[in-house]
N, C-alpha and C positions, 0 to 999 in steps of 0.2 A: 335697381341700380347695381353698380359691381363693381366690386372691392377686387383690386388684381394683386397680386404679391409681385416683388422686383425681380428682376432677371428672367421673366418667364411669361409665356401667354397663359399660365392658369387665369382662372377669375372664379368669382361667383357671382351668383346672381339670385335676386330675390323676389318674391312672391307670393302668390297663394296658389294649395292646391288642394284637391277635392277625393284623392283617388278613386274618382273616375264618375260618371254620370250616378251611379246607385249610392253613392257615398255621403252619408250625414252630416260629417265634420269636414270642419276646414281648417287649413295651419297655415300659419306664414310661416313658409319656408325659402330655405337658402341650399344653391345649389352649389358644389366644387366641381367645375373642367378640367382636365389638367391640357398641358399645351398640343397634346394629341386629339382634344375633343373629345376626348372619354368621360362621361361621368364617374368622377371619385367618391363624391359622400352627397348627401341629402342629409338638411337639417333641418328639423321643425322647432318653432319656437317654443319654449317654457314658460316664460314669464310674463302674461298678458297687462300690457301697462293702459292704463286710462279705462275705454270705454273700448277696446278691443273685443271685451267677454261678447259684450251685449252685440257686435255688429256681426256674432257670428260664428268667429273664431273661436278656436279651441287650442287648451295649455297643450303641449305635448307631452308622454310621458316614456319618449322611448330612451335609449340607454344611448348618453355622448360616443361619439367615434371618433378616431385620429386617422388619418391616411398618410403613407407616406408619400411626398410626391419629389418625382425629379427634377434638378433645377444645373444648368449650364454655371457652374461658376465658377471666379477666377484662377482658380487651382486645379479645375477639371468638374466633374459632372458628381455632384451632390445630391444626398436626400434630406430634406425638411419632414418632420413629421408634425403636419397641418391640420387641423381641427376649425368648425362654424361655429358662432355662436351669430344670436342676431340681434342688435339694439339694448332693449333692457335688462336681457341676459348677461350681459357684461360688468350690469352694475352691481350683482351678485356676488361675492367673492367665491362662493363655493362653487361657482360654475368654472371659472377660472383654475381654481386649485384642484378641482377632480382631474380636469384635464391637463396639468401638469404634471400631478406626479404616477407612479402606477397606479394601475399597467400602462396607462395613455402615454405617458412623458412627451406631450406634445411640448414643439419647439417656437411651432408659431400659431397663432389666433386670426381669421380672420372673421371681422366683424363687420357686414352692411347693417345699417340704421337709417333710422328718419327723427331725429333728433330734434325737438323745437327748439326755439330762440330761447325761451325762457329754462334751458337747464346746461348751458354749455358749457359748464365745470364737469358734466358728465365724459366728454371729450379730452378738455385740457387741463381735468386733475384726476379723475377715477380709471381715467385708459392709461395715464402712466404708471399709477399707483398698481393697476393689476399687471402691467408687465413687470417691474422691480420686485414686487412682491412672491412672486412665482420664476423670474430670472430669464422670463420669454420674451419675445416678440408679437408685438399687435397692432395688427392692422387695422382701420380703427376709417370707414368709406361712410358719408354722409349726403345728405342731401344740400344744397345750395340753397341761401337766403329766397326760396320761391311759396309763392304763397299757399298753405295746406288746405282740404276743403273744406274743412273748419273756421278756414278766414285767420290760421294761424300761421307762422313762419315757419320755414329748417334755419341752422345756425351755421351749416357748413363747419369748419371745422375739422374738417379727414384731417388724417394723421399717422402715423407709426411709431410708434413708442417701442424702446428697445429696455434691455433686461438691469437699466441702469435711471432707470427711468426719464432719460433724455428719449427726444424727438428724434428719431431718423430722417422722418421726410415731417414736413408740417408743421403744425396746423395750417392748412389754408385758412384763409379770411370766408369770413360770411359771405361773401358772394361770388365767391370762385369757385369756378367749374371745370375741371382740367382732370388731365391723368397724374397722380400721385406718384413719382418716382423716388426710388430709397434702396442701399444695399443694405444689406441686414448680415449679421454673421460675429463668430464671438472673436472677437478683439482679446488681445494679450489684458488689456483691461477689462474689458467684462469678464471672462476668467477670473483674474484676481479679487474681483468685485465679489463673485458668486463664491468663491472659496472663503473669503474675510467672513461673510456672512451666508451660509448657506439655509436659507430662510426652510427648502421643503426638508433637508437632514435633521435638521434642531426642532420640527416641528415635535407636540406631546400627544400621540393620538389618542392615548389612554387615559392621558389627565381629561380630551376633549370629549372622549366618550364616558366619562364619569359625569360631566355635564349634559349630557343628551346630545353629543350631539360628534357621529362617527367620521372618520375619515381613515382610512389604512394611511400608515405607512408609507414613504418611498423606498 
């Protein structure tokens, strides 16, 4: 499926891949276009949810990337600096905040998923929660109320959550199926938002890393 971001023919697109007939493992991975047809980034997934392990698939363990990409917008010709995550990765806080602060300082997130019916607070309360929390934007592309081959549902649900943790474009309803449109960009209010409370500044990396558990600095 593919998550597009506004103003632009970037997408991604997800899948499995094999690198190449010799290859043992398999990842679900997500691809970035940008509106040239260039490939930007390849991403594999990390965090295997359910019965993923067993049918195959393997976690990934290679290192996040951010790209910058260009984008037409209404002031003249801008760059976003865009990073993949896929599905359950998102629900992770620390995969989110690696890639905001450095070196990444990613701006925007975009995330394909297959989401069932039965966790849809994933969508319309954990995808807002990691944009405010980090001060980003995410994209946030689902599957449609269609039946899984488990005899399960999707929840639909796409959406873009902005760094205030209001909706840009979305939630769609459970059964729509459409292109997601949304401008994204920081408003004199989000500014002020990010300033009152600058959530990665005030961050304690050294009280977090006295608990086990590191993060640098922004």
């Amino acid at each position: 499926h593919r998550c597009a971001s506004a103003g632009s023919a970037s997408g991604g697109s997800g899948g499995v891949d094999d690198e190449g007939a010799a290859a043992r493992d398999f990842w679900n991975t997500a691809v970035l276009v940008d509106g040239k047809g260039e490939l930007r980034l390849r991403y594999r997934k990390h965090h295997l949810w359910g019965n993923e392990g067993n049918l195959g698939l393997t976690a990934s363990e290679e290192d996040l990337q951010v790209v910058d990409l260009a984008f037409e917008g209404p002031a003249g010709p801008c760059t976003i600096r865009t990073s993949l995550l896929i599905c359950y990765d998102v629900e992770y806080p620390e995969m989110v905040r690696i890639l905001a602060c450095e070196p990444h300082r990613a701006e925007l997130v975009l995330v394909p998923t297959a989401l069932p019916y039965t966790e849809p607070n994933a969508a319309t309360k954990i995808v807002p929660a990691r944009a405010m929390e980090n001060r980003i934007f995410i994209a946030y592309c689902n599957y449609p109320c269609v039946q899984r081959v488990d005899g399960e549902y999707f929840c639909g649900n796409s959406c873009i959550a902005g760094p205030d943790a209001e909706f840009v474009a979305g939630p769609f309803g459970w059964e729509e199926e459409k292109l997601l449109l949304g401008n994204i960009g920081w408003t004199e209010h989000l500014r002020w938002l990010a300033e009152e409370t600058p959530y990665l500044r005030d961050r304690r990396p050294d009280f977090y890393r006295s608990q086990g558990h590191c993060q640098e600095k922004s």
